[in-house]
N, C-alpha and C positions, 0 to 999 in steps of 0.2 A: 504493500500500500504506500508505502512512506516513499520507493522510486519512483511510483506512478505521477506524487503530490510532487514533487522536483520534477518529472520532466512536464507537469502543467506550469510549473511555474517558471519556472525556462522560459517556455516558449510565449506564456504571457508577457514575463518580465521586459527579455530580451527584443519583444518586438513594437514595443509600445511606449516610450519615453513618458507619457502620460500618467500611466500605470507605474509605473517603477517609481513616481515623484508621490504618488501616494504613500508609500512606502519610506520615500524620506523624512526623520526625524527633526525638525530643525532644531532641536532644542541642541542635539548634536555638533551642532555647527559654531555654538555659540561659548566652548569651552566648557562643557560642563564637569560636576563633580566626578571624581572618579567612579563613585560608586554607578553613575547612571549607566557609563561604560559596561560596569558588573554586568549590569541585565542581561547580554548576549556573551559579554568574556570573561565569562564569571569560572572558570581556571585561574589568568590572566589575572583576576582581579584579586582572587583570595591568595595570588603568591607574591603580588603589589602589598596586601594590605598587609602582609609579614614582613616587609621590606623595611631596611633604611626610607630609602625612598619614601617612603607613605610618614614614615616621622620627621623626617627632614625639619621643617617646621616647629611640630612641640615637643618635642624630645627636652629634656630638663636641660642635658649637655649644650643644646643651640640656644636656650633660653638665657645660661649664663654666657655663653662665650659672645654671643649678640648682644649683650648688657639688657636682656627684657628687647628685643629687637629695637633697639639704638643704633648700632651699628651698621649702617647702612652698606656699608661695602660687602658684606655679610649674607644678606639678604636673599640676594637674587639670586642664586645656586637654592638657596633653601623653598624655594616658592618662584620657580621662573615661570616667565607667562612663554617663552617658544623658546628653545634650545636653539641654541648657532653652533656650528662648527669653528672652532678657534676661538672665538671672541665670548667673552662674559654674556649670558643675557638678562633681559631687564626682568625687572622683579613685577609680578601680575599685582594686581589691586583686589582681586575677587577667589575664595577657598583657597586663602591661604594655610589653614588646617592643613588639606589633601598634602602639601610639599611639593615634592617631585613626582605633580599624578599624570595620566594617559596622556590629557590635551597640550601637557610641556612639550612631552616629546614625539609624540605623534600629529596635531595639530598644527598646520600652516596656513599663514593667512595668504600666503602668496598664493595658494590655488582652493582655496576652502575646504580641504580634504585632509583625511586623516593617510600619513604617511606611513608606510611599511616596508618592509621587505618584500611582497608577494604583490603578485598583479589579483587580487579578487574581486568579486561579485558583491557586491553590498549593497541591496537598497536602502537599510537607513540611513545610510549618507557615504558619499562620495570616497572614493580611496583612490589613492596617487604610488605605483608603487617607488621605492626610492632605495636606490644599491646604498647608499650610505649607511642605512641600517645595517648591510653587514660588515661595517668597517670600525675599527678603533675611531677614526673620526668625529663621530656621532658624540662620544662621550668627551672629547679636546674640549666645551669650552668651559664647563665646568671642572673638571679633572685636569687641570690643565698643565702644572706639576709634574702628575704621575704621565700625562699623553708624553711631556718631553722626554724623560726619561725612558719610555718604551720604544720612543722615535730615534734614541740613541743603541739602542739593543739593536734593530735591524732584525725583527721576528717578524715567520708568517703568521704566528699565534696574533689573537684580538681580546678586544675584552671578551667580548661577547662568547668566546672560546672557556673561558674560565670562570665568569660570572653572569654567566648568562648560558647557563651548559642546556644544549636542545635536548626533547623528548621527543617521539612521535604522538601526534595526537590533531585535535580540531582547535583551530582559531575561536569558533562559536558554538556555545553551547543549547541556546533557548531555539526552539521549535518556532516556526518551519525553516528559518535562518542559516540551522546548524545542515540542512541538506545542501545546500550551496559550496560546502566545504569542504574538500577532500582530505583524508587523515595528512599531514603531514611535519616535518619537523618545525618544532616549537620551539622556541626558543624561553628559560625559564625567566619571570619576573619579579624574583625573589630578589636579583642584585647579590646574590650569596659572597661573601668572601669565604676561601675556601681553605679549609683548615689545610695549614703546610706537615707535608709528611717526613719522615726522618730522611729521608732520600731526596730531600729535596736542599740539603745542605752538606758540605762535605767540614767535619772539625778535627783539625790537625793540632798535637800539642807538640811544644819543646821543655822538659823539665830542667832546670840547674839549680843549683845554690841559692840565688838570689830571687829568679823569676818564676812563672809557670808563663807559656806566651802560647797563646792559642790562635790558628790560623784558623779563621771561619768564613766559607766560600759558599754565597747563593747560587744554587746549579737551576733551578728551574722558575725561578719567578722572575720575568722578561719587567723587570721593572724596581728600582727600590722598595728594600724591605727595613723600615716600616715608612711606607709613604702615603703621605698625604698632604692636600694644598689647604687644609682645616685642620684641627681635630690635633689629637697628640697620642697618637698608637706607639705601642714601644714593645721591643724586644728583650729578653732579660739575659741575661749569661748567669747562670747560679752556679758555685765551684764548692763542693764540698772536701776539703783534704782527711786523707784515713790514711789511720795507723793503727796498725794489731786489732785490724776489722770495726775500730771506731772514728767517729769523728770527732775530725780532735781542733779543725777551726774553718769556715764558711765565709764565702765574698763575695760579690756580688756585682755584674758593671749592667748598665743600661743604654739602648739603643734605641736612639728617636730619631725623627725625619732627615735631622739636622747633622747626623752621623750613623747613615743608615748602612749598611749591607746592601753593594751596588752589584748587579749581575754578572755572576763571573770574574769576579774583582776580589781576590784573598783579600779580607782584612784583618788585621792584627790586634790583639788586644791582648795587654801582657795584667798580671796580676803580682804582685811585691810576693817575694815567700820569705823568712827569716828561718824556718824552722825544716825539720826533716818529716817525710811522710812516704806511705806507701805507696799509696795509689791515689787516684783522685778520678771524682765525681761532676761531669760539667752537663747541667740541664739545661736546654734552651725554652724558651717558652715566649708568649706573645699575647698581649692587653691590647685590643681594639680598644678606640677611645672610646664607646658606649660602653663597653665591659668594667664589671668590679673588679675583678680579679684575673690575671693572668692565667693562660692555658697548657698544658706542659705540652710540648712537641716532640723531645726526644731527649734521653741520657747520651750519655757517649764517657766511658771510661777511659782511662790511661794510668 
């Protein structure tokens, strides 16, 4: 029954411009909230509304660091009314709540359509498809920081490869909407950052008399670790020294934007020792600025 009701609609749709404007929403047209998106991309929408993105906005962390949004320079990353390539965008005036919702990045006013990756069918409103969606690009003028530093790697990885990892599945889920759309790869909109795995750094020590010096190499994050053009994520080095299976003294160094772990690039971080020990304990681990507490990534003995 359900191919029958698609290909009546097809060939209504398709052959009647009249008919298809019935069909368009305008309320669509005019920036709305994210959630009204929901009604048909409501996947899309429930892995938005677990996002950064969706708190961008009220999040306590933006509340202070915007001084109570004072800050104006601040702003427009947290609540853009249209995402630019390269260049900063302007801060909307209207669901500033939502943050970073659907109509930032998808909505243009240069052709009044919502932009994608995919050429589809849509009679609630107009769609434009646009290759920049699948480029690092997309996310430069916001991230703009972290785009340079990945434009110094020379990778064919994207964001969209790491934080935006595709699924197979439908664009549209609400009836009769959802038959116009073929299963295909989805892209996720959770904005995940992804927990790094032990193998995703290589930790070399040197022991002497005086020092312990550890050579610590990013192998697979095509971008500084920890990076960010906001915010203040950090990396920890925890060193515990053992002697006759105890510990017998602990230290500690930390890694922020500002002396981060660059791709591929050994960096050196030495620790004072005065004393004698067996062996020793070096934990890495890693605090997103929204996090309470740091996350352990990996031991690594010597």
């Amino acid at each position: 029954m359900r191919p029958l009701i698609l290909l009546l609609l097809a060939v209504i749709l398709s052959s009647c411009d009249k008919i298809t404007k019935v069909f368009q929403e305008d309320d669509l047209l005019q920036r709305p909230v994210a959630s009204r998106c929901g009604d048909c991309h409501q996947e899309i929408y429930k892995q938005w509304k677990e996002s950064r993105h969706s708190k961008a906005w009220i999040s306590e962390e933006f509340k202070r660091a915007s001084e109570n949004y004072t800050k104006e320079k601040c702003l427009s990353c947290h609540a853009p009314y249209e995402i630019t390539v390269g260049d900063k965008p302007k801060v909307r005036d209207i669901n500033l709540a939502d943050g970073v919702n659907c109509a930032s990045c998808h909505f243009r006013d240069s052709t009044k359509s919502m932009h994608g990756p995919y050429d589809v069918f849509s009679p609630p409103h107009p769609s434009t498809k646009d290759d920049q969606y699948t480029k690092t690009e997309i996310c430069s003028g916001c991230h703009q920081e972290t785009f340079k530093q990945w434009q110094i790697v020379k990778t064919d990885k994207n964001c969209q490869n790491c934080h935006m990892q595709p699924k197979e599945g439908k664009l549209i889920q609400k009836f009769p909407f959802d038959l116009f759309h073929a299963s295909k790869e989805i892209h996720h909109h959770g904005f995940i950052v992804p927990t790094p795995k032990p193998d995703f750094f290589r930790v070399e020590a040197v022991k002497n008399k005086e020092n312990l010096t550890l050579y610590i190499t990013s192998l697979k994050t095509p971008h500084n670790v920890p990076t960010a053009d906001h915010g203040n994520p950090k990396y920890y080095i925890d060193v515990e020294y053992i002697k006759d299976g105890n510990v017998i003294y602990s230290d500690s160094q930390t890694l922020t934007k500002k002396e981060p772990l660059i791709y591929k690039q050994t960096k050196e971080v030495v620790f004072p020792v005065n004393f004698s020990y067996d062996k020793v304990k070096v934990t890495l681990s890693r605090k997103l600025s929204w996090e309470e507490k740091p996350k352990k990534i990996a031991d690594f003995e010597f």
